[in-house]
KEKOL-894217 format. One line per 5 residues: number of its first residue (from 1); for each residue x, y, z of C-alpha. Coordinates in steps of 0.2 Angstrom, whole numbers. Layout:
# residues N
NUM	X Y Z; ... $
//
This chain:
# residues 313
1	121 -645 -102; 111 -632 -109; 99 -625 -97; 84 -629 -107; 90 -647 -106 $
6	79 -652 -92; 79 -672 -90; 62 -680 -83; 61 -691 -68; 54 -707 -68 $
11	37 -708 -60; 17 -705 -62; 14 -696 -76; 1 -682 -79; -6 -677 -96 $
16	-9 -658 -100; -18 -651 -115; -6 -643 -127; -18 -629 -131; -20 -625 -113 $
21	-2 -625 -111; -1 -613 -129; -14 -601 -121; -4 -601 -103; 12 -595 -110 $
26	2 -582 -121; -6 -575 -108; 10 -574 -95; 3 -576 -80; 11 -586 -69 $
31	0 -590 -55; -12 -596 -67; 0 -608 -75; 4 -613 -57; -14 -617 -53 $
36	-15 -627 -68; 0 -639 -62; -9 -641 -46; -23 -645 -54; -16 -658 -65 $
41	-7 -665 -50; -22 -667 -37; -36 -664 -46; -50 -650 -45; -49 -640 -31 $
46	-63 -643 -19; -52 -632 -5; -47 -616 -10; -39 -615 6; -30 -628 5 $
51	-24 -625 -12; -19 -607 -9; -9 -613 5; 1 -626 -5; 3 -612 -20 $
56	9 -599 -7; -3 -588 -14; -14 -574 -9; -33 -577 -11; -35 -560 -21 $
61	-20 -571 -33; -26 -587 -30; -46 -578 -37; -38 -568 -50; -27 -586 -58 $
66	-44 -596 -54; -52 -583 -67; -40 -584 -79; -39 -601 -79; -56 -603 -80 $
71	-57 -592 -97; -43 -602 -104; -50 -619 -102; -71 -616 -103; -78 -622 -117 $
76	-86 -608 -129; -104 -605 -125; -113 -607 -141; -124 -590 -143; -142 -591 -140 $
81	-150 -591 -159; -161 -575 -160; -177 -575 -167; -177 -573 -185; -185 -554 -187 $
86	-197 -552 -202; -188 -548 -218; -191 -529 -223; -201 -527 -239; -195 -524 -255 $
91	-202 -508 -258; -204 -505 -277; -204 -488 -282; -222 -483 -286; -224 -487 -269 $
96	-210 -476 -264; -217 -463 -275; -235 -465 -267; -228 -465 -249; -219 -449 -252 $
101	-235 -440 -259; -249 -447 -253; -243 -447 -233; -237 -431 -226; -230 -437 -213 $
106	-216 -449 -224; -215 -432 -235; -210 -423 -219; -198 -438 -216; -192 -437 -233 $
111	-187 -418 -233; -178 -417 -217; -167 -431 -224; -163 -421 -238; -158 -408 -227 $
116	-146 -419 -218; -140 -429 -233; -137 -412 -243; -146 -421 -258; -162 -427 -267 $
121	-165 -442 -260; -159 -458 -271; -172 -475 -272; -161 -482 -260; -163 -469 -247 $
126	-180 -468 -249; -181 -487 -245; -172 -487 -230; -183 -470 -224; -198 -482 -227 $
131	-192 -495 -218; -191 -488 -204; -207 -479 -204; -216 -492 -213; -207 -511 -205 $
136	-200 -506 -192; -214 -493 -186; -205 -478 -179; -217 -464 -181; -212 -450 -192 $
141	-206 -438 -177; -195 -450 -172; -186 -452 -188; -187 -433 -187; -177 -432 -171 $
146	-165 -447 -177; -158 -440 -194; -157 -423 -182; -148 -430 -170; -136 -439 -183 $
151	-134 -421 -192; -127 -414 -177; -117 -429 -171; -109 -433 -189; -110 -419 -200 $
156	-109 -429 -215; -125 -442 -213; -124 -457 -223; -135 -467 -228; -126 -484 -215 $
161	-129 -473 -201; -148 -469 -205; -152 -488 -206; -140 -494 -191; -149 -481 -180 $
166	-165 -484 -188; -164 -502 -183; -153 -499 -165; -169 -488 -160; -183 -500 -165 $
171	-174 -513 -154; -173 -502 -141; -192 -498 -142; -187 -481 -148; -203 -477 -159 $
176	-213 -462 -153; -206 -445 -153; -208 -444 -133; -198 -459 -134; -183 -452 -147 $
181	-183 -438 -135; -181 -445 -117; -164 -456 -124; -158 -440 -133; -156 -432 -118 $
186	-151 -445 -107; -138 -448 -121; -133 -429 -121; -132 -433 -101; -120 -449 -103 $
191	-110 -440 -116; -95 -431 -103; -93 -448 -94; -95 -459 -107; -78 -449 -118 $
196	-70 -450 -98; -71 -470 -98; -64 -468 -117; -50 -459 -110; -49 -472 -97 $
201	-48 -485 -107; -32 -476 -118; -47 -475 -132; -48 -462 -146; -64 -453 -138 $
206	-68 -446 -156; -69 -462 -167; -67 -478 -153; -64 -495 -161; -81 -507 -159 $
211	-74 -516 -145; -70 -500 -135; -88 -494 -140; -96 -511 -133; -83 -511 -119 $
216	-90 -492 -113; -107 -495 -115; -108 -512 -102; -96 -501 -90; -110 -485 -92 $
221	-123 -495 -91; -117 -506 -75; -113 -488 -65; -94 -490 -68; -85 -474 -64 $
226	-71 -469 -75; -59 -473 -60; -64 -489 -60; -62 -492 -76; -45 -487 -77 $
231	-42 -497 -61; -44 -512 -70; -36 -506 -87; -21 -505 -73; -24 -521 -67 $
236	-25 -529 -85; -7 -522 -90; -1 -529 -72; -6 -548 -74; -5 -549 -94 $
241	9 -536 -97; -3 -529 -112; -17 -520 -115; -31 -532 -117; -49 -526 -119 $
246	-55 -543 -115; -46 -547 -100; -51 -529 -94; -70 -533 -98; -68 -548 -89 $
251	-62 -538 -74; -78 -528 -76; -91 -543 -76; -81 -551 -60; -85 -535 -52 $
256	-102 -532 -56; -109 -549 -52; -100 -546 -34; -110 -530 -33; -94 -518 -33 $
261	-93 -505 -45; -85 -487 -38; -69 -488 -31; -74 -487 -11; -86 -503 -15 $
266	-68 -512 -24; -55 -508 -13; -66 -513 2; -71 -529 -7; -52 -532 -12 $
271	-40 -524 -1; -24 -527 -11; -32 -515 -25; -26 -502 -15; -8 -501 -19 $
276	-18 -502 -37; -29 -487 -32; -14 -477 -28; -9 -471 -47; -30 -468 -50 $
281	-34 -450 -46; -50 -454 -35; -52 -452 -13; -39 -458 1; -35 -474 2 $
286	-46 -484 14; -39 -490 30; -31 -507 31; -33 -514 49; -44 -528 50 $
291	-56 -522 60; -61 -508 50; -62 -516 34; -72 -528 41; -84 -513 47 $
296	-83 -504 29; -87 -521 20; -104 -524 30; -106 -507 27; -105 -505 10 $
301	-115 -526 8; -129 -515 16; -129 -500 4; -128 -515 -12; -144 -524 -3 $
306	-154 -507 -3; -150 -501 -20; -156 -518 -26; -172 -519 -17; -175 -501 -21 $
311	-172 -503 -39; -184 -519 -39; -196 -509 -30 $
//
């Protein structure tokens, strides 16, 4: 009989979802695919205990299946609908022309674009500048500093890049030249250890794709250290056998909404990461007796809850 040949029993019967089961086998974990038998056999587990015990897992396994499981089978979150934001006006072009004479400020505006775009300014251009200094209210300095910072970041500035920053900064509350400067540098600051997490992440640190982008900028903006960034792309390739930004973001959330984000704080909050830990270049291993860890989790509880009062404070 061929081995695939597996002749059912007669007995109760359980019904499973067939696009869970699709997503299961896609993903290839295992422990996740067993949790979800237990599941449909008893129920939701109300014991994790219990559960782990019956599954033979660990409870870093038992944890890590619940929160694949979890993402397979939670319905999508519909997307807050954002405000609609005021449609830019159609500038025609006498007002274009009037704006560039009559306002030295715009004209400033308008020549240093030139220098950066190597060109007369077309209508178009002119459009966007006055949308940003017009709509969206960045003062002229600001647009100043912008298209200077996109000079030396590009090289080449066109005219996507001037509206997409235009618009990132007036989000941002990015309108004053005071303003423009304080990010620049704390952007020149971030820039070492933001191309570290692209390496990290197996990224092209000169043009990373859009999901890597996002992907570094929640694990810069949480305090996630390189190392701990490529603690979990290791971890991601473990369970799912691929590279999966995802999955790997989802590693990242887990452990920031525990508190954890340097390698001391993850490996004291999940000893088994420490085998894990051992291929990241990063400080000795933390012991492993009970006793200790115990001591070095309280520990490290207490330096979470002063950071957070201090930073309410």
């Amino acid at each position: 009989m061929s081995q695939t040949s597996v002749s059912l029993p007669e007995g109760e019967l359980r019904v499973a979802r067939c696009d869970t089961l699709d997503k299961l086998i896609a993903v290839g974990d295992g422990d996740a695919a067993l949790l979800y038998l237990y599941i449909l056999r008893h129920g939701a587990v109300t014991d994790d205990k219990t559960a782990m015990r019956a599954l033979h897992l660990t409870q870093a396994r038992f944890e890590r299946a619940a929160f694949t499981l979890n993402g397979l089978t939670a319905p999508p979150t519909p997307a807050p609908a954002e405000p609609a934001k005021p449609q830019a006006p159609a500038y025609g072009s006498d007002e274009l022309r009037r704006a560039r004479v009559d306002d030295h400020k715009f004209s400033a505006v308008c020549q240093m674009a030139e220098e950066a775009l190597g060109r007369t300014l077309t209508e178009g251009q002119l459009r966007t500048l006055l949308t940003a200094y017009d709509h969206l209210g960045l003062s002229a300095e600001a647009i100043i500093e912008m298209l200077s910072y996109l000079k030396k970041e590009k090289g080449a500035v066109r005219l996507a890049d001037i509206r997409r920053e235009a618009y990132a900064w007036a989000d941002m509350g990015i309108i004053s030249a005071q303003d423009a400067q304080a990010y620049l540098s704390r952007r020149a600051g971030e820039k070492p250890l933001l191309g570290a997490i692209y390496q990290a992440l197996g990224a092209d640190t000169a043009a990373p794709a859009p999901k890597e982008q996002r992907l570094a900028a929640f694990a810069l903006s949480r305090g996630f250290p390189p190392e701990s960034v490529e603690l979990a792309v290791g971890r991601t390739e473990k369970q799912q056998g691929h590279k999966s930004l995802d999955y790997t973001l989802g590693i990242l959330r887990q452990w920031d909404s525990k508190g954890v984000h340097t390698i001391s704080e993850i490996t004291a909050l999940e000893p088994e990461t420490r085998a894990d830990k051992a291929a990241v270049g990063g400080t000795q291993a933390a012991p492993t007796d009970t006793t200790t860890l115990t001591a070095w989790e309280e520990e490290w509880a207490a330096r979470v809850k002063s950071h957070r009062r201090q930073t309410e404070e």
